[in-house]
C-alpha positions in Angstrom: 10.7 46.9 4.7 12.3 43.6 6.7 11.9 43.5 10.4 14.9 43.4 12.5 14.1 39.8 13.9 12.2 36.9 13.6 9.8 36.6 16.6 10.2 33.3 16.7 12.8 30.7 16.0 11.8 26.8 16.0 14.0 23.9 16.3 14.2 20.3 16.5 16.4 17.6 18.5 17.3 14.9 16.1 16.2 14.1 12.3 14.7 11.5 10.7 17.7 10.0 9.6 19.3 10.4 13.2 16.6 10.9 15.4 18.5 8.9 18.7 19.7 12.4 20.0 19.4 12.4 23.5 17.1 15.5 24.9 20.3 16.7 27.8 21.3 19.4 29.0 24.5 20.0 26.2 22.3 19.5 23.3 19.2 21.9 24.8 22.0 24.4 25.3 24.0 24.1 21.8 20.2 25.0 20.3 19.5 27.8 22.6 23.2 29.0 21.2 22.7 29.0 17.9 19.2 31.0 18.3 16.3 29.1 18.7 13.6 30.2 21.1 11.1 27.1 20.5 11.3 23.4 20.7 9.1 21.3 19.2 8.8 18.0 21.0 9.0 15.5 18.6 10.5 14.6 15.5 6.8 14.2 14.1 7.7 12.3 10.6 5.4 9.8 9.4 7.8 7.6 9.3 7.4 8.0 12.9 11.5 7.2 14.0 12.7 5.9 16.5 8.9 5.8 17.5 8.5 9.9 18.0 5.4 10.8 19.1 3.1 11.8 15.6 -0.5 11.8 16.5 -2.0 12.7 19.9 -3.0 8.8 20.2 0.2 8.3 20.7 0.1 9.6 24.3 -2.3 7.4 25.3 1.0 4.9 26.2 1.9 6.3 29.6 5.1 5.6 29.1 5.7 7.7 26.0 3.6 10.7 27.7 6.1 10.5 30.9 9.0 11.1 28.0 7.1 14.2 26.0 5.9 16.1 29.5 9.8 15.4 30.5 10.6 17.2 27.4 8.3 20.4 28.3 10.0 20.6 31.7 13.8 20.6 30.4 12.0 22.8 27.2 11.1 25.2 29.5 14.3 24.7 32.2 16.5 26.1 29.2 14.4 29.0 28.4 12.6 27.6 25.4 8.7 27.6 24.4 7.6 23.8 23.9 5.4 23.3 21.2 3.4 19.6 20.4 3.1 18.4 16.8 0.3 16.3 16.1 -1.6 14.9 12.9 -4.8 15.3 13.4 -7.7 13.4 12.6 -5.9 10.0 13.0 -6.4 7.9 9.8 -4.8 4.2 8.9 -4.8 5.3 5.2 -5.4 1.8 4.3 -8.0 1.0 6.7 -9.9 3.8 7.9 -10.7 7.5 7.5 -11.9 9.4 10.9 -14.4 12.3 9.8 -14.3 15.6 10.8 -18.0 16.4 10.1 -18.8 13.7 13.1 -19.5 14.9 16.6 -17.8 12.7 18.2 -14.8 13.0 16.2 -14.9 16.7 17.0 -15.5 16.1 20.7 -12.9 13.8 21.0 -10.3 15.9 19.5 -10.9 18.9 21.9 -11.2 17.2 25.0 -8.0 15.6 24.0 -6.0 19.2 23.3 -7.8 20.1 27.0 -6.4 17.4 29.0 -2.9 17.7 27.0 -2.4 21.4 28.0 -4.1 20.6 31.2 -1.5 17.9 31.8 1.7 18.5 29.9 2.2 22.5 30.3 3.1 22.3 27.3 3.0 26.4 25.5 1.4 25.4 21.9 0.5 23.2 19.4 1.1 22.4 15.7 -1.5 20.8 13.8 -1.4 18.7 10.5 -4.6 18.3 9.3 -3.5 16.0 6.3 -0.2 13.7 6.3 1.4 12.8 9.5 -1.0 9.8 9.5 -3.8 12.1 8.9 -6.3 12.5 6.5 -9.3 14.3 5.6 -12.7 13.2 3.7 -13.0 14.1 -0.2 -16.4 15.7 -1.2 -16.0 13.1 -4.0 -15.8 10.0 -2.4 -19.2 8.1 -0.2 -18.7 9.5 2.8 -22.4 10.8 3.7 -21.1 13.7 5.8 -18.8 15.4 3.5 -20.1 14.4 -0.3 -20.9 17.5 -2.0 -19.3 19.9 1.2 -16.0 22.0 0.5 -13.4 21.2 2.0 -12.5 24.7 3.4 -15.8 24.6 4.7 -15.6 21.6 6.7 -12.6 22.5 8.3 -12.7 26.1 9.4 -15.4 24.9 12.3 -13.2 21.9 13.0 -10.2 24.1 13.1 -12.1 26.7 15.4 -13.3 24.6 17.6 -9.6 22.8 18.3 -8.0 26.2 18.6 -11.0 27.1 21.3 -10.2 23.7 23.4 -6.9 24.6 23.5 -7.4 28.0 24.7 -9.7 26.7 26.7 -7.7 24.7 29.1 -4.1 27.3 28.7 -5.3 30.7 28.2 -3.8 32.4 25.6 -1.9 29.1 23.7 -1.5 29.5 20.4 -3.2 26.8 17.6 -0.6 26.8 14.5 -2.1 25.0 11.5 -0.3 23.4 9.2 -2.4 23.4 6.0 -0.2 20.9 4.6 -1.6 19.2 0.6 -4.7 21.9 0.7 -4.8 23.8 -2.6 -3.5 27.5 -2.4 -7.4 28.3 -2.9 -8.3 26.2 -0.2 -5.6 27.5 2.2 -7.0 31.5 1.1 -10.8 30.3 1.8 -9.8 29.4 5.0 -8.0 32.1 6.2 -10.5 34.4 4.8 -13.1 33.1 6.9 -11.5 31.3 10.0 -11.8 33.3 13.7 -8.3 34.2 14.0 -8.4 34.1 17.7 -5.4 32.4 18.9 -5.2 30.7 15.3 -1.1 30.9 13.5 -0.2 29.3 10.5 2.8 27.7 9.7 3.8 26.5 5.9 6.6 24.9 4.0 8.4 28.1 2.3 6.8 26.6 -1.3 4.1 25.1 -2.5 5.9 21.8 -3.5 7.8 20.9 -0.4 10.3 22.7 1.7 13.8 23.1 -0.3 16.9 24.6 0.0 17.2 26.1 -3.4 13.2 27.5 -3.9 12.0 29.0 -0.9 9.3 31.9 -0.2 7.3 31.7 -3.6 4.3 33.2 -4.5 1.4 31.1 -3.2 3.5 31.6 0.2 3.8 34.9 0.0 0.2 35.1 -0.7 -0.7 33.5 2.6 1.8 35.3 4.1 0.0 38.7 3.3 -3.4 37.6 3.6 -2.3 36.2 7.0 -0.7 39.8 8.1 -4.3 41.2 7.5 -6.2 38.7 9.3 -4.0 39.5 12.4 -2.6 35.5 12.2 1.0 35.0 12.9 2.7 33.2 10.0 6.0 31.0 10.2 7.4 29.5 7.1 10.0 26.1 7.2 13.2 25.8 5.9 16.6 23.8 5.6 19.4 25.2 8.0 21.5 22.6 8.8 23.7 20.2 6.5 21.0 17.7 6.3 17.5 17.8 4.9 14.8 15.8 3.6 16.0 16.6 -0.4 19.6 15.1 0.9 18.6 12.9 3.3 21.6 10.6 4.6 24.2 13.2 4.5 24.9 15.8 7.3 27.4 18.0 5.9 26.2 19.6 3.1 28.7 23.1 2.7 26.2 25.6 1.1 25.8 28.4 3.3 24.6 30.4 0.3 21.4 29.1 0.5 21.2 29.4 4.0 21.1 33.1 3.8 19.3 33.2 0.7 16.3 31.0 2.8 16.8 33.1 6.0 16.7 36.6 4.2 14.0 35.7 1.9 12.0 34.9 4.7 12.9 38.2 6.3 11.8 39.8 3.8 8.3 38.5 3.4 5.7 40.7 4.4 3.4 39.0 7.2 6.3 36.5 8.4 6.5 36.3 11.5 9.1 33.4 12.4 10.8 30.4 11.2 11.0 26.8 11.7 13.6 23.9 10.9 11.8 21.4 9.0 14.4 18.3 8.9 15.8 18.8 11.9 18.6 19.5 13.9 21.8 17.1 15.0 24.3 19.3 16.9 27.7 16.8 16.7 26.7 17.7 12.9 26.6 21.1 13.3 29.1 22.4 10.8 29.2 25.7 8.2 25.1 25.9 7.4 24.4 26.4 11.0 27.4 28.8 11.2 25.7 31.0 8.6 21.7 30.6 11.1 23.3 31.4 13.8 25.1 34.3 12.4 22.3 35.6 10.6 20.1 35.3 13.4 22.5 37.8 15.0 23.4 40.3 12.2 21.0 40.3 9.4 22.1 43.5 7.9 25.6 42.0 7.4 25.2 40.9 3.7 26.2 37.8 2.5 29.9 38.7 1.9 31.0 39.5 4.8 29.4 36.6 6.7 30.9 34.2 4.2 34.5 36.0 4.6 34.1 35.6 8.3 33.0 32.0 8.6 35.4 31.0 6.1 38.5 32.1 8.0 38.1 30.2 10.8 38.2 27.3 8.4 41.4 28.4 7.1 42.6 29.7 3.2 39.7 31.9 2.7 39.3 32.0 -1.3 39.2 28.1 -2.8 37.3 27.4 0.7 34.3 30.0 -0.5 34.8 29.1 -3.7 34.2 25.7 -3.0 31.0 26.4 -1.0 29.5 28.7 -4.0 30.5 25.8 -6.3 28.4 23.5 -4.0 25.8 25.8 -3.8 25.0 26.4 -7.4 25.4 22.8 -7.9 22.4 22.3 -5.7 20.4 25.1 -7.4 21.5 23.6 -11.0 20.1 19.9 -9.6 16.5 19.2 -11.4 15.0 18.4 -7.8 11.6 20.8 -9.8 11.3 17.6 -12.0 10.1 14.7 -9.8 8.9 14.6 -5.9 10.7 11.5 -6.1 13.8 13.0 -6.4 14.2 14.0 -2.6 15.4 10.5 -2.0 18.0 10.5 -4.4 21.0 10.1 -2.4 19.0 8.0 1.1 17.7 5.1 -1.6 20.1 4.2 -4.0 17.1 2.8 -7.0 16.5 6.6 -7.2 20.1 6.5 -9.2 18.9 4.1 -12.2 15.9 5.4 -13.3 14.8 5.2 -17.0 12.2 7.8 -16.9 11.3 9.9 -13.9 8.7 8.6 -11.3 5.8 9.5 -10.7 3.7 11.2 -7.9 0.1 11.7 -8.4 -1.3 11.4 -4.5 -5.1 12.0 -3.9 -4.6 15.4 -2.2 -6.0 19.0 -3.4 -2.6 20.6 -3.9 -1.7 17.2 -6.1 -4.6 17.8 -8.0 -4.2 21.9 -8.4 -1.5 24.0 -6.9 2.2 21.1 -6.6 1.1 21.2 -10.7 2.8 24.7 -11.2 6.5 23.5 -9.2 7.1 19.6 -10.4 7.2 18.3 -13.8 5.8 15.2 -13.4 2.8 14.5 -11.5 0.9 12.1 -13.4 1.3 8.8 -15.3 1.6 9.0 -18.9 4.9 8.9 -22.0 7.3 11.4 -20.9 9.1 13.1 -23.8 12.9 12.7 -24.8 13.4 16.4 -24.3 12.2 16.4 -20.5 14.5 13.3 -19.9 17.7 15.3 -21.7 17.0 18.1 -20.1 16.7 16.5 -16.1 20.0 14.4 -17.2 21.7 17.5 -18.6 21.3 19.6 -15.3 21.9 16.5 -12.9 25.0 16.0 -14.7 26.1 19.8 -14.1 24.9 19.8 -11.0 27.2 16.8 -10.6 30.9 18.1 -11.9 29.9 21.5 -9.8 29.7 19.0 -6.7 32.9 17.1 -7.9 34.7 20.2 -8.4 33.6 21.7 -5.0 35.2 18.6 -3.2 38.3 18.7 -5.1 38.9 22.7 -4.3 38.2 21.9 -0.5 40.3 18.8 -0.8 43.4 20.9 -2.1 42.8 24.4 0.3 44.7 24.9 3.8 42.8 23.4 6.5 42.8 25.2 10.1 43.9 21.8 12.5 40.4 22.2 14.2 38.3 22.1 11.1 39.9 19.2 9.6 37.6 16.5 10.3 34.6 19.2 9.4 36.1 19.2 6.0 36.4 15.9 5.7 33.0 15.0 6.3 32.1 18.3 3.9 34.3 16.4 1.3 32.5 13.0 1.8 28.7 14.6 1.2 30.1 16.7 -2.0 31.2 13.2 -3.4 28.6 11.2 -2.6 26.3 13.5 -3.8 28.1 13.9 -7.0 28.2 10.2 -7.6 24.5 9.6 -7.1 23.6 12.8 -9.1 26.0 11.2 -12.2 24.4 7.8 -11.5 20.8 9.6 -12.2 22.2 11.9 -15.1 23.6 8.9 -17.0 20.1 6.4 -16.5 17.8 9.2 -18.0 20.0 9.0 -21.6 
């Protein structure tokens, strides 16, 4: 049975590919509009744009801390839950590795989370425990700590003893782990014997990555349920705006479709207990994807009809306008994103168009080596066979004349005055979307 509401609701100001979005007082409000409840206080991409804070070190620069506990207190002035993203341990992957299994490194770490809550009033914290410039030890490698230790074994007292800091200094705050490239056994062990006080969890909604046409698949489910009956609240990220990581550079992406299909799929997973924006939000952006959250978030027992009929006419001729979405939509679902990681920057760096064989991703992470396996096709080096390259450049060339035809059917319907420029910039992602997914479908024959 699917709750009535998510408890909570997480967003973010700005996205990696426009992260310069002023933190005011119109932006906080547009957010708290559309039906968020939590803020997280950083863009927190490794990338680290614009210089967003990433990894608690980052705070040690007064001047950036001065800017994140500024963001608590207008967080908070608008009604909203502020929640810190961190990677945690630090690692320069080129340089260094910090160990968990040190004492010092542990001590560190909590006295750290102390002095932030202490200092920031900041409500809660997210942690990544690998990515977001951290790292953890293999049991493989030299490290005389951790050679022959589990990994779930070395982090449930590391976790513990960061969630007790925290509580420590701000009774009651909540620790959300992000168990980000653990394997799906991993993940489990952990959860099965972690101290759940004042632990949450928060995942992409698949295995792979967080997309907008897979979401809420079986390993997450798993973790969802096995979450439920530890008692640890469990929040699952998705795509609801026109942007996202797997179309990064565009910010009008029409497919409302998948909108709902993300939002009520995650309704309807047993032990969910909230959601979160992974890419980011941009609110001059905001166009017929957020239309869809927000009205969602307000009637989920609407059905997908009648919030498509009811978005759609305030864009104006009601039929070739959802037709055109639904074309877009499929087209996205059709697009062979399954076959190569790599394929998320498809339309933000062009080389990504004129491949002759699909790229590779074979990282040294658990879920690389076990559980991302079962979602992308390629994930190690080797021949790849003719049939695999036909059948990625027969689907991105599908995908492509469904984008194509999408544009031309919103090019051609009866605008509403207002809406126009919306469109316009709808019209502009379908086509350059369309052109890089042909590009790609014609360099893999």
């Amino acid at each position: 049975m699917k709750d009535s509401n998510f408890e909570k609701v997480i967003g973010i100001i700005g996205n990696p590919t426009n992260p310069d979005i002023a933190w005011s007082s119109q932006q906080l409000s547009t957010l708290k509009g559309i039906g968020i409840n939590t803020l997280q206080l950083s863009i927190a991409w490794s990338s680290k744009p614009k210089n967003e804070v990433l990894n608690m070190e980052d705070l040690d620069d007064p001047s950036v801390y001065a800017v994140y506990k500024d963001r608590v207190k207008k967080a908070h002035a608008h009604g909203f839950k502020a929640l810190a993203h961190f990677g945690i341990p630090y690692t320069n992957y080129h340089q260094f590795r910090t160990c968990i299994m040190e004492p010092g490194v542990i001590k560190n770490y909590c006295n750290r989370l102390e002095k932030f809550f202490l200092e920031s009033n900041a409500d809660e914290v997210m942690v990544y425990t690998y990515d977001q410039r951290a790292w953890l030890c293999s049991e493989f490698d030299n490290c005389t700590n951790c050679k022959g230790v589990q990994l779930h074994k070395r982090l449930i007292p590391f976790l513990e003893a960061l969630a007790s800091a925290g509580a420590n200094a701000k009774p009651g705050a909540m620790f959300w782990w992000e168990p980000w490239e653990l394997s799906e056994g991993q993940i489990i062990a952990v959860l099965e014997g972690i101290n759940a006080k004042n632990l949450g969890i928060i995942t992409h909604s698949n295995i792979g990555e967080v997309n907008f046409t897979n979401t809420v698949d079986l390993p997450t489910r798993n973790i969802a349920r096995l979450a439920k009956m530890r008692g640890i609240p469990f929040i699952a990220e998705g795509f609801f705006g026109g942007s996202g990581e797997d179309i990064a550079g565009l910010s009008h992406m029409p497919c409302p479709r998948l909108v709902y299909q993300q939002l009520d799929s995650m309704r309807g997973t047993y032990g969910l207990t909230g959601i979160k924006e992974y890419y980011g939000f941009v609110p001059a952006d905001f166009s017929v994807n957020i239309d869809m959250f927000s009205m969602y978030l307000q009637s989920p027992n609407a059905g997908l009809d009648s919030l498509l009929c009811e978005i759609a006419s305030q864009y104006g001729e009601k039929a070739p306008i959802l037709e055109a979405w639904e074309t877009a939509a499929h087209g996205m679902e059709i697009f062979p994103y399954n076959a190569s990681w790599w394929l998320r920057f498809l339309i933000s760096d062009p080389g990504t168009q004129s491949w002759k064989s699909l790229k590779s991703t074979d990282w040294e992470t658990p879920s690389w080596k076990s559980s991302r396996r079962a979602y992308y096709m390629v994930t190690g080096e080797g021949e790849q066979h003719p049939w695999l390259l036909e059948d990625v450049s027969l689907r991105a060339s599908a995908a492509a004349r469904r984008l194509k035809e999408a544009a031309r059917l919103l090019a051609q319907a009866q605008i509403s005055p207002v809406k126009k420029t919306d469109i316009q910039a709808q019209i502009r992602d379908l086509t350059t979307y369309a052109d890089a997914a042909s590009k790609f479908a014609d360099s893999m024959r």
